[in-house]
C-alpha positions in Angstrom: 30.0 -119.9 -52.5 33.6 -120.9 -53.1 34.9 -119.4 -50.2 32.1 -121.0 -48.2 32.9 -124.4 -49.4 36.6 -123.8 -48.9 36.7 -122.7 -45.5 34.7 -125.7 -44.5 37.3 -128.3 -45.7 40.1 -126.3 -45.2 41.6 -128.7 -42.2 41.3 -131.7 -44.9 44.1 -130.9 -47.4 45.2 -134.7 -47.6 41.4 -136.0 -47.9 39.2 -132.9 -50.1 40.9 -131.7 -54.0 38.8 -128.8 -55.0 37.7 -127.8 -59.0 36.0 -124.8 -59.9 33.8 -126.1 -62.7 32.6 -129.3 -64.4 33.0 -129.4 -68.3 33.0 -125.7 -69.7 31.6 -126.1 -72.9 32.3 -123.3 -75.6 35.6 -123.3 -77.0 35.3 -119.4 -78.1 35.5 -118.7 -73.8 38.7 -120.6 -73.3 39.9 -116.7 -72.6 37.1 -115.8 -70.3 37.5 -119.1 -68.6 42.1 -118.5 -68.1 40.8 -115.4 -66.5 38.1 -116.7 -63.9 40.1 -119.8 -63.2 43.1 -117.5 -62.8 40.9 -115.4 -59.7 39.5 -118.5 -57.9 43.1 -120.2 -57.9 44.5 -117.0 -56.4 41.2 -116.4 -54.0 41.6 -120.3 -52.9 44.9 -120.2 -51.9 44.2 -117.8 -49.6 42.0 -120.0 -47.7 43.8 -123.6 -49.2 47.0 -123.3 -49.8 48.1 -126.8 -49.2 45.1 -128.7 -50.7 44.9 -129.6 -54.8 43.3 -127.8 -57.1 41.8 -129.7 -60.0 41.2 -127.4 -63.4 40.3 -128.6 -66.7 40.3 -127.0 -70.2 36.8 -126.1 -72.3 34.9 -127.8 -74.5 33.5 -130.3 -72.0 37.1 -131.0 -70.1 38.2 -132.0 -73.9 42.1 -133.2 -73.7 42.9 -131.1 -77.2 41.8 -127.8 -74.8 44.1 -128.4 -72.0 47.3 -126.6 -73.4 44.9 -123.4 -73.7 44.9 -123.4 -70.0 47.0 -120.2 -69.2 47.0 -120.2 -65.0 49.2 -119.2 -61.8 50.5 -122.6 -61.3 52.3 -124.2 -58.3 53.0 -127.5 -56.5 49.4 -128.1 -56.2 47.3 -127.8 -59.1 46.7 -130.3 -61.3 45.5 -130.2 -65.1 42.4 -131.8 -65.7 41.0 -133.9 -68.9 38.2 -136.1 -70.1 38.5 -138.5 -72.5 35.2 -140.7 -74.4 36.9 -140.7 -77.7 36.3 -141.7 -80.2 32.7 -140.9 -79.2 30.9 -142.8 -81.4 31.9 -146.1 -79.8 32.1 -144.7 -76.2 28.9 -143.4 -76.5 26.6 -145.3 -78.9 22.9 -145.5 -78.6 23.2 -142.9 -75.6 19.7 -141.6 -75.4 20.7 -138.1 -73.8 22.9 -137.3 -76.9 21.0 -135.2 -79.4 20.4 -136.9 -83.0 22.3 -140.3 -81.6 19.9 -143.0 -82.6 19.0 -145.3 -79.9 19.7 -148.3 -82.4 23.3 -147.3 -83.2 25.8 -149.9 -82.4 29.7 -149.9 -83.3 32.6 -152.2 -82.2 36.1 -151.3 -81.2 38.5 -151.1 -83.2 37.6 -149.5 -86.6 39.6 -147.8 -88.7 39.6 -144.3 -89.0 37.8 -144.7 -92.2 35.2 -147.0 -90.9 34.5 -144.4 -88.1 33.9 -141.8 -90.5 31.4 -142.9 -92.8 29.5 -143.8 -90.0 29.4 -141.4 -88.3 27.3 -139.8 -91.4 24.8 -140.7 -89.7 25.2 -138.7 -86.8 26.2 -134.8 -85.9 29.5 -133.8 -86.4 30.2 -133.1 -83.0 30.4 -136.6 -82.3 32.9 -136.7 -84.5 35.8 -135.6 -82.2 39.3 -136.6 -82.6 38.5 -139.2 -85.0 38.4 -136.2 -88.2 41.6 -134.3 -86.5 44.4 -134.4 -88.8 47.5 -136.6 -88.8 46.3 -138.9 -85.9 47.4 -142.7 -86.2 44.7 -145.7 -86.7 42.7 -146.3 -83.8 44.3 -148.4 -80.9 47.1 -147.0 -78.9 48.9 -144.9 -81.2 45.3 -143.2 -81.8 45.5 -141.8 -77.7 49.3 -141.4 -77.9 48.0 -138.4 -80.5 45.2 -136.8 -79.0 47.3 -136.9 -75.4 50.2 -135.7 -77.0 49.6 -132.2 -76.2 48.0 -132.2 -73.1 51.2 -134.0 -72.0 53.5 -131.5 -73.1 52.0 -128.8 -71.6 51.9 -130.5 -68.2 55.5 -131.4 -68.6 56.3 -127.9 -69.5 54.5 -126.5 -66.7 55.7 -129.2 -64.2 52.1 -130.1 -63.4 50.4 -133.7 -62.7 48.0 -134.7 -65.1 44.8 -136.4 -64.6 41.6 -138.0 -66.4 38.8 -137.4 -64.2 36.6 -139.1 -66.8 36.5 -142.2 -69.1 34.4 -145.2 -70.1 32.2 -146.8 -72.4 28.5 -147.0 -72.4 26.8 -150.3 -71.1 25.2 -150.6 -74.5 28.8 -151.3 -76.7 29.9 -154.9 -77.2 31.8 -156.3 -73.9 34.6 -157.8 -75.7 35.3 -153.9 -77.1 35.0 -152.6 -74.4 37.7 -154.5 -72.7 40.0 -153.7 -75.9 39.2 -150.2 -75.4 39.7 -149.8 -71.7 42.9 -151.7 -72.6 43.9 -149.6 -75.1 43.1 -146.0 -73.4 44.7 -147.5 -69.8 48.0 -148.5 -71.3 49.0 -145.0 -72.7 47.9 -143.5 -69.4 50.4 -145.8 -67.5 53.0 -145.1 -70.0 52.7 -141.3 -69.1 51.7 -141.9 -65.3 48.4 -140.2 -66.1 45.8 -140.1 -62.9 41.9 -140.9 -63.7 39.1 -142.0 -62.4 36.7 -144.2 -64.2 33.3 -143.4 -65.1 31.2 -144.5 -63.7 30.8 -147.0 -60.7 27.7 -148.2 -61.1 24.8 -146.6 -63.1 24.5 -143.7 -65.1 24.9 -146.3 -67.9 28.4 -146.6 -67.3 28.5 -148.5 -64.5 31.4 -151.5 -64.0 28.7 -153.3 -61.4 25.4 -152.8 -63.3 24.3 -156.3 -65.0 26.0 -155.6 -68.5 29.6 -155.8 -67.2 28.6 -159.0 -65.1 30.7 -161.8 -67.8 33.5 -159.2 -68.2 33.5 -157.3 -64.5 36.4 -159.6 -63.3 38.3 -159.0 -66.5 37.4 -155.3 -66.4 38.5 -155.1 -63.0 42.1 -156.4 -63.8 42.3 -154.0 -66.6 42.0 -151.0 -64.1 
């Protein structure tokens, strides 16, 4: 299928970034996954050799998995991340998320603390980052942390690095979600991170749907 898809966009190097996978979930096949990324970067650049490649760590693209990435590298790949944290604002009330209740609202910023107890209400894997030890208080310094090492494994490897996901569910607060956005965009331009916003319109994400309407402007800027 790869090769399929790679010989017919070949002739677009400048226009067409190719990545293997979307969001790998299970941490315990970060090996499995080196290995497999490992053959398609290899078997693409034998078709692509000039065009991106795009790769991103496991547990769902998490930042934290991206120095576990262990690839043949060159000018043209690019390390890939996603970042909804802390999760329990970002993705409040989201109906698709297992034991989230629909009516569970938080505003941005908590503290630590405040995230915590409540997220006792919910699974522990929406806890993310927010339990990880010797992170700063929630704002800037909080993504400075959790980016820390993602960063210096692109730097050491000499490759770009890029969000290819962010945002904040239509059902949060529109005054946090501009300090959020604010927050999360400010450490990305103070490490020249790529990313691309999620979402566009809807999917319940989306900048143009009818809940951004008194903030889109504002939003907008803020990109």
């Amino acid at each position: 299928l790869w090769e399929q898809i790679a010989e017919e966009f070949k002739d677009y190097p400048d226009q067409v970034a190719f990545e293997p996978l979307n969001e790998v979930v299970l941490m315990e096949v970060a090996d499995a996954w080196n290995e497999l990324a490992g053959r398609w970067i290899r078997m693409m650049r034998t078709i692509v050799p000039d065009s991106w490649l795009v790769i991103g760590g496991v547990c769902y693209n998490n930042v934290l998995s991206v120095p576990l990435l262990d690839l043949p590298i060159d000018e043209k790949v690019v390390y890939n991340f996603h970042c909804y944290e802390p999760m329990i604002f970002t993705h409040q009330g989201a109906y698709w998320v297992e034991q989230m209740p629909s009516d569970f609202r938080i505003g941005y910023p908590k503290t630590l603390g405040e995230y915590k107890e409540a997220g006792k209400r919910l699974t522990s894997d929406l806890g993310g980052a927010i339990y990880n030890e010797g992170i700063s208080e929630i704002g800037e310094g909080f993504f400075e942390d959790i980016f820390a090492p993602a960063i210096r494994k692109a730097e050491e490897d000499n490759v770009p690095l890029y969000c290819g996901e962010y945002g904040v569910i239509d059902l949060a607060d529109n005054e946090d979600k501009i300090r959020w956005l604010t927050d999360i965009h400010n450490v990305f331009k103070r490490h020249g991170i790529g990313r691309a916003l999620w979402n566009y319109k809807e999917k319940d994400f989306g900048m143009q749907d009818e809940s951004f309407a008194s903030i889109r402007e504002e939003f907008i800027k803020a990109l």
